[in-house]
C-alpha positions in Angstrom: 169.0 64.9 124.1 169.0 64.5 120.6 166.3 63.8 117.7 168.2 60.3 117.3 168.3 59.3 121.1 164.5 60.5 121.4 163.1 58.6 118.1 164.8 54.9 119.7 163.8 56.3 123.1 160.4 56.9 121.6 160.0 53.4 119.6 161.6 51.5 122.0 158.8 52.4 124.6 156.0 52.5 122.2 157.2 48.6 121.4 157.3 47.7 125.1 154.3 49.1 126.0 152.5 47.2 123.3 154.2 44.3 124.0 153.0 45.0 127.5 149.3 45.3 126.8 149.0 42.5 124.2 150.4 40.1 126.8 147.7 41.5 129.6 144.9 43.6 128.2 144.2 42.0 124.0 146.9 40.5 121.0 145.3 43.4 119.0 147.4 45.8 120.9 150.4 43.8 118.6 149.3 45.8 115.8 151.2 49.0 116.6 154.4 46.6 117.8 154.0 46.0 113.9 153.3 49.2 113.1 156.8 50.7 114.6 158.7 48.3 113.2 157.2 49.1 109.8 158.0 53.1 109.9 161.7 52.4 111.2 162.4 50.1 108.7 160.7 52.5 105.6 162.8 55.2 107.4 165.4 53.0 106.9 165.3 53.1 103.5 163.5 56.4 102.4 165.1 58.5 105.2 162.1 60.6 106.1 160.6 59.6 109.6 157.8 61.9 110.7 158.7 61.6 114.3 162.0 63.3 113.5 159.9 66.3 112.1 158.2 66.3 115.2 161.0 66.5 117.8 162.7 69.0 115.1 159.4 71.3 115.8 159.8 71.0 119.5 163.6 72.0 119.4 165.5 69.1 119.9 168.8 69.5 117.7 170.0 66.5 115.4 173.3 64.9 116.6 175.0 66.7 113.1 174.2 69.5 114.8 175.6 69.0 117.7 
């Protein structure tokens, strides 16, 4: 998999599961929903997402790379 699949893999569930425990456990949980969408839309724009580094670190290739 690459860094590109695993960051949308990675938000998409993080979204989901917040959506998930807003609806059933508190609407506080909707504060990382927000949060998400806030660094993938700054990485949008400044091109540095710091999950990228991450998955980099644990040897996942970028799809350039590939």
């Amino acid at each position: 998999m690459t860094v590109e699949k695993m960051i949308t893999a990675m938000a998409g569930s993080i979204v989901l599961g917040s959506l998930a425990l807003a609806h059933f456990v508190s609407p506080s949980w909707l504060l990382l929903t927000g949060f998400v969408g806030f660094n993938l839309l700054q990485s949008s724009f400044t091109g540095f997402c710091p999950a990228e580094k991450i998955f980099e670190k644990m040897g996942f290739k970028s799809a350039c790379a590939v």
